[in-house]
N, CA, C and O atoms as a CHARMM CRD file, in Angstrom:
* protein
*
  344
    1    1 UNK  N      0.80600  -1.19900   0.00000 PROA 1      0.00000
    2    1 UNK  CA     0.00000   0.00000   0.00000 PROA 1      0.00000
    3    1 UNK  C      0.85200   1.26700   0.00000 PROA 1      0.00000
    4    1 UNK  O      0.43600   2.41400  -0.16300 PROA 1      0.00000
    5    2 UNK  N      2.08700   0.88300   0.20500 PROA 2      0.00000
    6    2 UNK  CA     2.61700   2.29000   0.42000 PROA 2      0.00000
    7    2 UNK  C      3.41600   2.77400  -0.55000 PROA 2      0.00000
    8    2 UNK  O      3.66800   3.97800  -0.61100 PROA 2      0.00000
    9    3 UNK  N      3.93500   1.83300  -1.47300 PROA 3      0.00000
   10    3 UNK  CA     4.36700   2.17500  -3.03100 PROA 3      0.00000
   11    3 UNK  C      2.98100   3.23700  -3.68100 PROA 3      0.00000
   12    3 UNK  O      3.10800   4.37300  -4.13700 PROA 3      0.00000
   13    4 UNK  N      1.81200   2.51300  -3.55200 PROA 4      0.00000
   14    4 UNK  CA     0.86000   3.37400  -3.92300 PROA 4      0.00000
   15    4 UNK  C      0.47400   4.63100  -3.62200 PROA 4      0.00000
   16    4 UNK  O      0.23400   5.53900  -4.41800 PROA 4      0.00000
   17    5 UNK  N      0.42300   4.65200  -2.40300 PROA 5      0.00000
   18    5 UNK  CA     0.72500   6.23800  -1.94700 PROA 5      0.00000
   19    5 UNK  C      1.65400   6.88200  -2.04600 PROA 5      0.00000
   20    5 UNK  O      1.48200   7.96800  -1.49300 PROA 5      0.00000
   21    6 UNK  N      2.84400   6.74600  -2.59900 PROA 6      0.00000
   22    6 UNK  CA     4.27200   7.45300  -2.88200 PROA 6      0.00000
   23    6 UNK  C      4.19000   7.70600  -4.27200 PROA 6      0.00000
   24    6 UNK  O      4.71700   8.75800  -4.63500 PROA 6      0.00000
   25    7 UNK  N      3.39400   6.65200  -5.56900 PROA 7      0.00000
   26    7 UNK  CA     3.09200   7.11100  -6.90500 PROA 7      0.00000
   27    7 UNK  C      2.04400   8.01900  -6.96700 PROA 7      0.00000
   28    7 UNK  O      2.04200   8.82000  -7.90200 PROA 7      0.00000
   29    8 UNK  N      1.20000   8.04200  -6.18900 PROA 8      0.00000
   30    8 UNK  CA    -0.27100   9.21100  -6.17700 PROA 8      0.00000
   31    8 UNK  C      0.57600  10.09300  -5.89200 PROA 8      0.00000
   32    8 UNK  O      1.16600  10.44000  -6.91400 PROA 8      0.00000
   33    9 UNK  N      1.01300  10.76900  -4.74700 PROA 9      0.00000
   34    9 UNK  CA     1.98700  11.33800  -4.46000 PROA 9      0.00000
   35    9 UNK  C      2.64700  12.38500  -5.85100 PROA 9      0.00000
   36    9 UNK  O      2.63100  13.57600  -6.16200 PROA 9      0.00000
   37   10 UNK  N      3.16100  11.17000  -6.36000 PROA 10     0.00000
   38   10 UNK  CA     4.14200  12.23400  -7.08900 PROA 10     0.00000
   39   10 UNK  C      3.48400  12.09300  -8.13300 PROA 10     0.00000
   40   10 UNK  O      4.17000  12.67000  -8.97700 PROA 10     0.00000
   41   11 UNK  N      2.53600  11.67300  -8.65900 PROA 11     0.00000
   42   11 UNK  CA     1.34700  12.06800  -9.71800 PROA 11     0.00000
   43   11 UNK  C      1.19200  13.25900  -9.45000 PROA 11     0.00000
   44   11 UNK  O      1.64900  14.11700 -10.20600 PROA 11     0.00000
   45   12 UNK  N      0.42500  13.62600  -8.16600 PROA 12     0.00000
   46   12 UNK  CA    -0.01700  14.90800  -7.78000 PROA 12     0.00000
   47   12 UNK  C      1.01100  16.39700  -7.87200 PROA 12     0.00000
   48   12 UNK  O      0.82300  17.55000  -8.26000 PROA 12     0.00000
   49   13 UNK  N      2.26800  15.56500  -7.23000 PROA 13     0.00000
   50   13 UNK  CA     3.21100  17.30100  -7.65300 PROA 13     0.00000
   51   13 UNK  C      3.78000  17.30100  -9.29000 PROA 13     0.00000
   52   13 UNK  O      4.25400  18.25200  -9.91200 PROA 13     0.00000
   53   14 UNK  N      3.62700  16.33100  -9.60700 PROA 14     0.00000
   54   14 UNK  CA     3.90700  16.46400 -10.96300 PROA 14     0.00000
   55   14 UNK  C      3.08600  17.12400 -11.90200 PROA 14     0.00000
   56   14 UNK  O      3.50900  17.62800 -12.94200 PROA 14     0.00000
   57   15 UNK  N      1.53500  17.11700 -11.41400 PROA 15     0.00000
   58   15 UNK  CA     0.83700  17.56200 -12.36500 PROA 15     0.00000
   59   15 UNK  C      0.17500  18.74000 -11.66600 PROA 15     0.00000
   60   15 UNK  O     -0.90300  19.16700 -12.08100 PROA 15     0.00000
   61   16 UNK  N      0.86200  19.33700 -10.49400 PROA 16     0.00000
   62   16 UNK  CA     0.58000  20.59000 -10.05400 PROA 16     0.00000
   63   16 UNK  C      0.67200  21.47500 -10.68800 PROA 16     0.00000
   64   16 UNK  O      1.45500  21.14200 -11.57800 PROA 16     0.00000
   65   17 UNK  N      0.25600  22.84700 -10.89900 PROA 17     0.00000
   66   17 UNK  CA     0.89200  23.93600 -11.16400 PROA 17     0.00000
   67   17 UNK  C      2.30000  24.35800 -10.86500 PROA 17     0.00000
   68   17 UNK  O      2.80000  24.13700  -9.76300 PROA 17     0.00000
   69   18 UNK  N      2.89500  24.91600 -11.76100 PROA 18     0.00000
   70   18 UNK  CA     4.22700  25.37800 -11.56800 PROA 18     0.00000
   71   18 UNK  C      4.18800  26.67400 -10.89900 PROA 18     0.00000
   72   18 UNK  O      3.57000  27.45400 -11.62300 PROA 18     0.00000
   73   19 UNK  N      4.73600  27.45000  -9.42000 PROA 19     0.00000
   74   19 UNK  CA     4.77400  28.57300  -9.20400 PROA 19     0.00000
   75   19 UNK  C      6.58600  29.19500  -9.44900 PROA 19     0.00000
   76   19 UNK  O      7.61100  28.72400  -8.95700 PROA 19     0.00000
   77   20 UNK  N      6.47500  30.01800 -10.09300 PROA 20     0.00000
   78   20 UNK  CA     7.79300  30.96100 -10.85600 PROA 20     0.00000
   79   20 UNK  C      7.78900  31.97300 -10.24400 PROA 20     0.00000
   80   20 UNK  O      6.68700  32.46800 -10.00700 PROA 20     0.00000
   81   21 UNK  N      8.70900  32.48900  -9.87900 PROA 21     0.00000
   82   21 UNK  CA     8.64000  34.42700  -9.71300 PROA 21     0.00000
   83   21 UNK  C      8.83600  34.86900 -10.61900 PROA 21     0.00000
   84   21 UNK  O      9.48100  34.62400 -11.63900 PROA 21     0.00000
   85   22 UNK  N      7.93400  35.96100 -10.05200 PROA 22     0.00000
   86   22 UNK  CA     7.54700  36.76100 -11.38100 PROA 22     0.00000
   87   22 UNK  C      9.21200  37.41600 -11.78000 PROA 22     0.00000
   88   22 UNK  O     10.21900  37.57200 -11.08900 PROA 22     0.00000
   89   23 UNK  N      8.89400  37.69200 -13.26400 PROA 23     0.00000
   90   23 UNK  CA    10.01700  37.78300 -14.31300 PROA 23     0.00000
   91   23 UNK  C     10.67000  39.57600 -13.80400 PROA 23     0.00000
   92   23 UNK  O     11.81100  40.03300 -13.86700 PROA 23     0.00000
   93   24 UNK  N      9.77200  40.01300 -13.47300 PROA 24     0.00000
   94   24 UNK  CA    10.05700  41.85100 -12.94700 PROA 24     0.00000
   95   24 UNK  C      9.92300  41.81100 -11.76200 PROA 24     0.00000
   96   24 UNK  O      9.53000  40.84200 -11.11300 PROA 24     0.00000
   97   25 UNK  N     10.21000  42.77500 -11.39100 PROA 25     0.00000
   98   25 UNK  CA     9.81900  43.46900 -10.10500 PROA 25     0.00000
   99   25 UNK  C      8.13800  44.21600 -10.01000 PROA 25     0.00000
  100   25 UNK  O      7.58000  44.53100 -11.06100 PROA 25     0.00000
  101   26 UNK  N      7.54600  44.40900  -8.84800 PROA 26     0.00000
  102   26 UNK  CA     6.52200  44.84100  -9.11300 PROA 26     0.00000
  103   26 UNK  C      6.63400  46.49100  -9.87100 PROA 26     0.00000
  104   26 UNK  O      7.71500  47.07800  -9.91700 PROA 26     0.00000
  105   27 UNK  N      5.49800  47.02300 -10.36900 PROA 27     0.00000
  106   27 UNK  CA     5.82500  48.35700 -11.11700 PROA 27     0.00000
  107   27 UNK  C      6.29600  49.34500 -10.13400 PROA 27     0.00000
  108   27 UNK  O      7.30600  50.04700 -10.16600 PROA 27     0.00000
  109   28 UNK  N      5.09700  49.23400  -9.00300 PROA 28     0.00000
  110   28 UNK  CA     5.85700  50.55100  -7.97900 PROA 28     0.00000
  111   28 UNK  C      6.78100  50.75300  -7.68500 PROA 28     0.00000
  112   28 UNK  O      7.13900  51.87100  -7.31400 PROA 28     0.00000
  113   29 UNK  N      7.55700  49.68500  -7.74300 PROA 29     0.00000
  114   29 UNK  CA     9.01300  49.27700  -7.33000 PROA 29     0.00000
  115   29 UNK  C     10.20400  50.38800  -8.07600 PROA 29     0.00000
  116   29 UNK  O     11.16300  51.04000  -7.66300 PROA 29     0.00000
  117   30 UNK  N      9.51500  50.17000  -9.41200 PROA 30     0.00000
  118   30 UNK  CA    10.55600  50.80500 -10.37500 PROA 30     0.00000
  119   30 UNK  C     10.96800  52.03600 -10.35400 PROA 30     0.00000
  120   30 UNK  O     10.19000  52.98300 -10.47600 PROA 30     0.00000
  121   31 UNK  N     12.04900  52.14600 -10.22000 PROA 31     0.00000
  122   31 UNK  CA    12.78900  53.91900 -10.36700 PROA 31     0.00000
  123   31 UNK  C     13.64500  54.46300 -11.36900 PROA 31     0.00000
  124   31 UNK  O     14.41900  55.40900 -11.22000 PROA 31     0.00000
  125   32 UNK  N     13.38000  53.55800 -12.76400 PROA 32     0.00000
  126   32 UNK  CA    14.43700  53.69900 -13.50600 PROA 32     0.00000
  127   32 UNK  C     13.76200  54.87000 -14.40600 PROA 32     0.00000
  128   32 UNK  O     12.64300  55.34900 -14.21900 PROA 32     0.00000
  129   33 UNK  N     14.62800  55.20600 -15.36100 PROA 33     0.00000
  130   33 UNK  CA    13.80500  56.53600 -16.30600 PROA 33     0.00000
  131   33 UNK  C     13.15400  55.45500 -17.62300 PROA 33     0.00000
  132   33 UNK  O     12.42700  56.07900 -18.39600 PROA 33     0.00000
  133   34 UNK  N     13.27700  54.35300 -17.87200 PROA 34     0.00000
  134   34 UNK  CA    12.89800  53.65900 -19.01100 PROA 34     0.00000
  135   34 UNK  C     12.78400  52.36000 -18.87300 PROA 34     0.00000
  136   34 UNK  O     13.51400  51.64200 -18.18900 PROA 34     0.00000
  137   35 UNK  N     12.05900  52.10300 -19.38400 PROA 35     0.00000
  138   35 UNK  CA    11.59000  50.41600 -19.37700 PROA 35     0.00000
  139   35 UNK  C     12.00100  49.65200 -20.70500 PROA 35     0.00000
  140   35 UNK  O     12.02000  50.27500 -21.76600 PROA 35     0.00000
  141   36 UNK  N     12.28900  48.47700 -20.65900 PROA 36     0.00000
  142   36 UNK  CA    12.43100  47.76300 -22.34300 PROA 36     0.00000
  143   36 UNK  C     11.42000  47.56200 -22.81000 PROA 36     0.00000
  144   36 UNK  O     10.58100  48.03100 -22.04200 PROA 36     0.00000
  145   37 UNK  N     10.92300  47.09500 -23.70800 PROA 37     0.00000
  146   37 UNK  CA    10.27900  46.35700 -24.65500 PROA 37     0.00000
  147   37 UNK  C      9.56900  45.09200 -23.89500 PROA 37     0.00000
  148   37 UNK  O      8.35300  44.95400 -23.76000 PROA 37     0.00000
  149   38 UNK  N     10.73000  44.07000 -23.36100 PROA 38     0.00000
  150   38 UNK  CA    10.02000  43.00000 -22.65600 PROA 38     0.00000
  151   38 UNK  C      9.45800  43.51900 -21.34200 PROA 38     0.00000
  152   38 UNK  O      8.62200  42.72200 -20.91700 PROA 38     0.00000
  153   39 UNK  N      9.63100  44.64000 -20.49600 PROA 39     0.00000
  154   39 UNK  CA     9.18500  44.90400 -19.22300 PROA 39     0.00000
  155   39 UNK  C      8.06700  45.63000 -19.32200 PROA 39     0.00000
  156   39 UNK  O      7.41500  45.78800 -18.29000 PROA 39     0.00000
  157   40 UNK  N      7.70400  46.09500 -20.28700 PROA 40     0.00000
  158   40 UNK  CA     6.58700  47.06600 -21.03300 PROA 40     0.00000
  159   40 UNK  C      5.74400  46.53500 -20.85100 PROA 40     0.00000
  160   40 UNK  O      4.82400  46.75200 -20.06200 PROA 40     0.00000
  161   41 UNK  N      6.00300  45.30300 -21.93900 PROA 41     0.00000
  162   41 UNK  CA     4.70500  44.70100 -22.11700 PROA 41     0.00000
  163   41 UNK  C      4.13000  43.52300 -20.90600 PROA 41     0.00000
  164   41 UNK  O      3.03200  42.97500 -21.00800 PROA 41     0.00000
  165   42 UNK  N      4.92000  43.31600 -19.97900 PROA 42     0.00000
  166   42 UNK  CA     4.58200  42.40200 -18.75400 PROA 42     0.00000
  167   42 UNK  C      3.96000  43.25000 -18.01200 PROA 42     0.00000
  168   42 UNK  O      2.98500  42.85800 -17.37100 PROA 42     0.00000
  169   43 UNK  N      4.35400  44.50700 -17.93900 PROA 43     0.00000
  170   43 UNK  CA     3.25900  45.47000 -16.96300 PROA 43     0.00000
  171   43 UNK  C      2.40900  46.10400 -17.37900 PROA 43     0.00000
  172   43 UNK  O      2.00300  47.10600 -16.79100 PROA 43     0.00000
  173   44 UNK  N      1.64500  45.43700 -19.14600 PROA 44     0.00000
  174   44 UNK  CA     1.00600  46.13000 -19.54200 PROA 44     0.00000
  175   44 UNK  C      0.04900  44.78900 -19.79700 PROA 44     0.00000
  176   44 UNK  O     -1.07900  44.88700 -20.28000 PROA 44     0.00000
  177   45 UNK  N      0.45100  43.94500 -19.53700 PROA 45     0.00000
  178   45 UNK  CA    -0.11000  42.43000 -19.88100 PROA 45     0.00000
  179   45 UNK  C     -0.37700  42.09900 -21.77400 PROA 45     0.00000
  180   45 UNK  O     -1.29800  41.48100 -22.30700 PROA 45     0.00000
  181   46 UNK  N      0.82400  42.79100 -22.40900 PROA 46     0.00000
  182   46 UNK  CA     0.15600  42.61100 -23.59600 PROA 46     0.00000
  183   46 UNK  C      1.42800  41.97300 -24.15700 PROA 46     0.00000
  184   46 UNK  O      2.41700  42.14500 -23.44400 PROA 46     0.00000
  185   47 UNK  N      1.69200  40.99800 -25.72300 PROA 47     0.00000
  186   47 UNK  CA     2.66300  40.89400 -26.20000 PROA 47     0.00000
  187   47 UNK  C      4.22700  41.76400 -26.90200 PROA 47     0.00000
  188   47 UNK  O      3.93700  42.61200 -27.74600 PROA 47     0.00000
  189   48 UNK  N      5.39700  41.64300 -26.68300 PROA 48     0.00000
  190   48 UNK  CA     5.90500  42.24200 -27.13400 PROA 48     0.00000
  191   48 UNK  C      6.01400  43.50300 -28.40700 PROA 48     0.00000
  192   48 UNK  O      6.24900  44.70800 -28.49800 PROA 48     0.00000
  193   49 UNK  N      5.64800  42.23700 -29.34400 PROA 49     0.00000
  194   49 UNK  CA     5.03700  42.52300 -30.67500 PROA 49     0.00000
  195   49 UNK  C      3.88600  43.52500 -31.17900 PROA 49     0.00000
  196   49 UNK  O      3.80400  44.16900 -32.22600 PROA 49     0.00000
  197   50 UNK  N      2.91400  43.42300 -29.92600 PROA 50     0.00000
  198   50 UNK  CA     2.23500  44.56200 -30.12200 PROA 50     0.00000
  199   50 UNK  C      2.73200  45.70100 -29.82500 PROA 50     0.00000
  200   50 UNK  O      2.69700  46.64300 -30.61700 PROA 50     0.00000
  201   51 UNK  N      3.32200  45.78000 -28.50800 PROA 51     0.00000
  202   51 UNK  CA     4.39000  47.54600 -28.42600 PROA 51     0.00000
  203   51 UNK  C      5.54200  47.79900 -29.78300 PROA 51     0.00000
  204   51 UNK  O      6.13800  48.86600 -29.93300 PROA 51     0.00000
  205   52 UNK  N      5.70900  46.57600 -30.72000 PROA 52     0.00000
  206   52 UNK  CA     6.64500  47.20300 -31.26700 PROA 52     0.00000
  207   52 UNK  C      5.51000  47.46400 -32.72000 PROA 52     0.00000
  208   52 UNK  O      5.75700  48.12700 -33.72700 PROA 52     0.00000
  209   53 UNK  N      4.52800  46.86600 -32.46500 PROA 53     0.00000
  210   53 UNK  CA     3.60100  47.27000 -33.67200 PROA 53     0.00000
  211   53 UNK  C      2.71800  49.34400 -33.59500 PROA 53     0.00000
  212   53 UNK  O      2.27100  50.09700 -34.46100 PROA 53     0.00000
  213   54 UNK  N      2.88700  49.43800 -32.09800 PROA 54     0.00000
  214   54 UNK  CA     2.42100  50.83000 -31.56700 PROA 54     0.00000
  215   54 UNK  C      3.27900  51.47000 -32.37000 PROA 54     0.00000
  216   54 UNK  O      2.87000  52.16300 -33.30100 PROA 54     0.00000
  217   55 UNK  N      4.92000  51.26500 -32.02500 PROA 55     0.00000
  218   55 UNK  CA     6.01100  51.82200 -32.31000 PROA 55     0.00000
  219   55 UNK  C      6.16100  51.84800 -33.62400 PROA 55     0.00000
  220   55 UNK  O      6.77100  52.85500 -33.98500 PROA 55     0.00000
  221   56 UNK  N      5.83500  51.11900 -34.50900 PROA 56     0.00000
  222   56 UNK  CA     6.06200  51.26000 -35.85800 PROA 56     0.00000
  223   56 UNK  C      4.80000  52.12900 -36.48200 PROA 56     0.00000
  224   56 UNK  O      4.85500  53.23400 -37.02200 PROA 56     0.00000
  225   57 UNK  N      3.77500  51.38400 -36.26900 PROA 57     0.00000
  226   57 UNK  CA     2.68400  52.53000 -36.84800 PROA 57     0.00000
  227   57 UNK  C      1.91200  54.00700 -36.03800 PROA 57     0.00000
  228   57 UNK  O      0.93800  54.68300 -36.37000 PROA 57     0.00000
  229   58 UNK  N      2.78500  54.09400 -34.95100 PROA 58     0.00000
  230   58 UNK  CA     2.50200  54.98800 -33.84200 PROA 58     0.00000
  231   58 UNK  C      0.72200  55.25500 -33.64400 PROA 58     0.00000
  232   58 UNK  O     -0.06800  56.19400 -33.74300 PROA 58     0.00000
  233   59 UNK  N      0.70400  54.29700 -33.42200 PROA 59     0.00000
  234   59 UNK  CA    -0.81500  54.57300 -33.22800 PROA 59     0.00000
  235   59 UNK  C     -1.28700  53.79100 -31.68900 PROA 59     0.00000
  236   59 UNK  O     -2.51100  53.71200 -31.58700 PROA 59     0.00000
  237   60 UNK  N     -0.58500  53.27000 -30.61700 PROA 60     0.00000
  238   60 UNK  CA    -0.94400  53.12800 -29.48900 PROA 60     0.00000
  239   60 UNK  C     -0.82400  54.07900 -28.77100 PROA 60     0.00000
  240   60 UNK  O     -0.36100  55.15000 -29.16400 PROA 60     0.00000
  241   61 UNK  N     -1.36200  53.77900 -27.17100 PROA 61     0.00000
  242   61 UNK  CA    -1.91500  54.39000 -26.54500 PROA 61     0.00000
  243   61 UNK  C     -0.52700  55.33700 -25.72300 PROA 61     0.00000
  244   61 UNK  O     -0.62800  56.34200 -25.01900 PROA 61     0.00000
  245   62 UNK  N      0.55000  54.68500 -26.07100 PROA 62     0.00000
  246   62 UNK  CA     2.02700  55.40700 -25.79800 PROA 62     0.00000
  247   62 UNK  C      2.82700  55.44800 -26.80600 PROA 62     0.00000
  248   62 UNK  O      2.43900  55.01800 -27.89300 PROA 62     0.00000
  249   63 UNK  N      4.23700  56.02800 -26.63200 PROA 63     0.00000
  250   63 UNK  CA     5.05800  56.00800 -27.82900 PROA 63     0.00000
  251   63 UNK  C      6.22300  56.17800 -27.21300 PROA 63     0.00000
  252   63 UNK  O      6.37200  57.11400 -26.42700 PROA 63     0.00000
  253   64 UNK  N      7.56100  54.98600 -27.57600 PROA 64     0.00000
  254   64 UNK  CA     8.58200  55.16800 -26.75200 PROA 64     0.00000
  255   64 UNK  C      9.48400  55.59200 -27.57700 PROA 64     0.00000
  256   64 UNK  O      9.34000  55.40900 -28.78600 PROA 64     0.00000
  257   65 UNK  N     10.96900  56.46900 -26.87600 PROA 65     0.00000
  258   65 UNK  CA    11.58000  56.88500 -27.68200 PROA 65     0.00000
  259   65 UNK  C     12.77200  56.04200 -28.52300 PROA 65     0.00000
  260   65 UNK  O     12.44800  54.85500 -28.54100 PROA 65     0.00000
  261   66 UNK  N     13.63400  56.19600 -28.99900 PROA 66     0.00000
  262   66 UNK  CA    14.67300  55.26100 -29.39500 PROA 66     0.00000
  263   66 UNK  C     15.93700  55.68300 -28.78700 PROA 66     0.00000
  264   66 UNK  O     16.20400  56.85400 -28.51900 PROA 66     0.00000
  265   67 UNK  N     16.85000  54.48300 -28.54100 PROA 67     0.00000
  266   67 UNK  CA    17.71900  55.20600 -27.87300 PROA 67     0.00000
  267   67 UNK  C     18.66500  53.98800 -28.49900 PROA 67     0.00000
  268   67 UNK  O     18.38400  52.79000 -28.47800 PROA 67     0.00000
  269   68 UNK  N     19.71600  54.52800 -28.99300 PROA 68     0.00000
  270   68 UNK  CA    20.65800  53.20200 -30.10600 PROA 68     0.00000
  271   68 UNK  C     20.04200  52.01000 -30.54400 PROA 68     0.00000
  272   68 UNK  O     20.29100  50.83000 -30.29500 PROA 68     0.00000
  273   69 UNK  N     19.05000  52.64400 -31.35800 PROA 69     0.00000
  274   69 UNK  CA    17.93500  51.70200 -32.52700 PROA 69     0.00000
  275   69 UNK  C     17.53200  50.77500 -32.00900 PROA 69     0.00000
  276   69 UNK  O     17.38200  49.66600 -32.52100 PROA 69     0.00000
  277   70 UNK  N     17.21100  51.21700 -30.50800 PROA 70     0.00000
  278   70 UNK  CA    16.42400  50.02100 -29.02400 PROA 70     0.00000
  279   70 UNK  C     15.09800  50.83800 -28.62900 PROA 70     0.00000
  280   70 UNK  O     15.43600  51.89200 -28.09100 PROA 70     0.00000
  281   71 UNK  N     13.83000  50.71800 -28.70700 PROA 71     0.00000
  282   71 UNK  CA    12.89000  51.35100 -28.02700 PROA 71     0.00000
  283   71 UNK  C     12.73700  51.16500 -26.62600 PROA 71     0.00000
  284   71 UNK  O     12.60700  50.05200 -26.11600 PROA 71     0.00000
  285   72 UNK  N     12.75100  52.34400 -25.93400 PROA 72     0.00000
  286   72 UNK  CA    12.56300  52.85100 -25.18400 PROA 72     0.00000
  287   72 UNK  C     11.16000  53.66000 -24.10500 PROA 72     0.00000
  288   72 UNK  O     10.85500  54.85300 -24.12900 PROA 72     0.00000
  289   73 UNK  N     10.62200  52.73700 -23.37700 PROA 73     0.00000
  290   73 UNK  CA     9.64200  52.81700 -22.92400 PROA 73     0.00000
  291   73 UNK  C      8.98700  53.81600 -21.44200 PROA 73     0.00000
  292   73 UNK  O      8.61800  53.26200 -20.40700 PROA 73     0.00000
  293   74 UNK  N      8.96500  55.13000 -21.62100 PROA 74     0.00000
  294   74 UNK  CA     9.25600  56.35400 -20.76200 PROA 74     0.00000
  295   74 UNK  C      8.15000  55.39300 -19.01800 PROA 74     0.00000
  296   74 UNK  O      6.94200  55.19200 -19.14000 PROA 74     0.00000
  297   75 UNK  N      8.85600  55.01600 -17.76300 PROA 75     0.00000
  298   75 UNK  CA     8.32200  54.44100 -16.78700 PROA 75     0.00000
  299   75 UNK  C      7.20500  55.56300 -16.45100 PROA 75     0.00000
  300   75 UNK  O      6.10500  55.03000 -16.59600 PROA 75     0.00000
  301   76 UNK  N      7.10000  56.60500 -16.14900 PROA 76     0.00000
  302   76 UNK  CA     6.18900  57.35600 -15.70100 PROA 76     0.00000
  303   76 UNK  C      4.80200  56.96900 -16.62200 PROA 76     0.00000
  304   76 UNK  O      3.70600  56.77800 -16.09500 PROA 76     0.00000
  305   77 UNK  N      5.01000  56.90100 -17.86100 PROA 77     0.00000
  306   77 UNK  CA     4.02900  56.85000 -18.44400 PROA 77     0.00000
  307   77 UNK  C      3.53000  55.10900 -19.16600 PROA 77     0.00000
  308   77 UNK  O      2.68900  54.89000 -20.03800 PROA 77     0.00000
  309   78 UNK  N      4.20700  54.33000 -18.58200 PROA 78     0.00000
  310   78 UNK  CA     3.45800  53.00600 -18.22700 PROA 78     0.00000
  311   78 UNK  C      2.80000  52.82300 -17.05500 PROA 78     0.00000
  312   78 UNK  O      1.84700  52.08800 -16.79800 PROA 78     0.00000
  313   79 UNK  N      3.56200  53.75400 -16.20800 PROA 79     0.00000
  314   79 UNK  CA     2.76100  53.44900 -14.34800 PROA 79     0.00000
  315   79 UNK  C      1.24500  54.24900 -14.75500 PROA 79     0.00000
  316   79 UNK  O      0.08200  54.12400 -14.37000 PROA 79     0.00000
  317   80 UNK  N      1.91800  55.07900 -15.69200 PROA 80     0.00000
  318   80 UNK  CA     0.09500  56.23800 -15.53500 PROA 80     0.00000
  319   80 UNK  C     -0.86200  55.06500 -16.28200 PROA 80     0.00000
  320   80 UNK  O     -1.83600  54.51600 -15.76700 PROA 80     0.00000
  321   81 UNK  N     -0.44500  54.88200 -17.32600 PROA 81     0.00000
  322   81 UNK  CA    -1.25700  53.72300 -18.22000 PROA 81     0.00000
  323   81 UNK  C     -2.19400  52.42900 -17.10300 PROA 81     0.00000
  324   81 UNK  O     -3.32300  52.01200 -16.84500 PROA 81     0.00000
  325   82 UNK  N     -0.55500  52.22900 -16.70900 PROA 82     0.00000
  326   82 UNK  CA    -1.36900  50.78900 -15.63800 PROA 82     0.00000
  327   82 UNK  C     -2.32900  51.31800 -14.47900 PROA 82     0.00000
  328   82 UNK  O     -3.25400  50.74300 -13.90500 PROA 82     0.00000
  329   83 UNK  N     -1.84600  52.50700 -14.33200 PROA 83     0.00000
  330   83 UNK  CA    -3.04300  52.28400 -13.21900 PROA 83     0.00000
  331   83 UNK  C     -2.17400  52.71900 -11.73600 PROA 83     0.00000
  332   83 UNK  O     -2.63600  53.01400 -10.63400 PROA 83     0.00000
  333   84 UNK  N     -0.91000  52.63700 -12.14700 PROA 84     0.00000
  334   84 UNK  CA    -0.05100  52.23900 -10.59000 PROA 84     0.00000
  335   84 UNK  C      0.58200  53.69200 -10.14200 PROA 84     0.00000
  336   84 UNK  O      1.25300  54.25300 -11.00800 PROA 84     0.00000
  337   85 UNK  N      0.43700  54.33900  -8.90100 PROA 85     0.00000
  338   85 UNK  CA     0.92400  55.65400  -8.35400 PROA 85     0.00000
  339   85 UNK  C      2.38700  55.63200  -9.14400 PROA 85     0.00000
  340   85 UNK  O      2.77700  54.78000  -9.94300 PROA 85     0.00000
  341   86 UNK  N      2.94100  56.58600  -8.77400 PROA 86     0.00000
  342   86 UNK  CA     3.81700  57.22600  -9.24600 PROA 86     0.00000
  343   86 UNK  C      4.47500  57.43000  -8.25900 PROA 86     0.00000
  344   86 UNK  O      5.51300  58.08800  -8.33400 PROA 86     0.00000
């Protein structure tokens, strides 16, 4: 009986959810003057691809600047976007 309860067992954490930390820091946290591309879009919950689709046809709801042919995502104005104090 107890082989059996040691395979349920690890059935069960195996097919648990995986918990990760999160990939950023929370937003309030942040004090930098610019955000990337990948940190943008995690605190904006949207895909990369779409901020760089804003950026190309400038038609989202922000617009980041370039800074050595890298976009550049102004933090004040993702915290205003999200929602999160300043």
């Amino acid at each position: 009986m107890q082989t059996a309860s040691i395979s349920i067992q690890a059935m069960r954490e195996a097919t648990a959810p995986q918990q990760f930390p999160a990939p950023f820091p929370p937003l309030a946290l942040v004090n930098k003057p610019n955000l990337t591309t990948a940190e943008t879009a995690y605190y904006l919950n949207r895909r990369p691809q779409t901020l760089r689709g804003w950026a190309c046809l400038e038609n989202g709801p922000l617009r980041p600047c370039r800074i050595g042919g890298l976009l550049a995502w102004n933090t004040a104005t993702v915290k205003a976007l999200a929602g999160v104090a300043a």
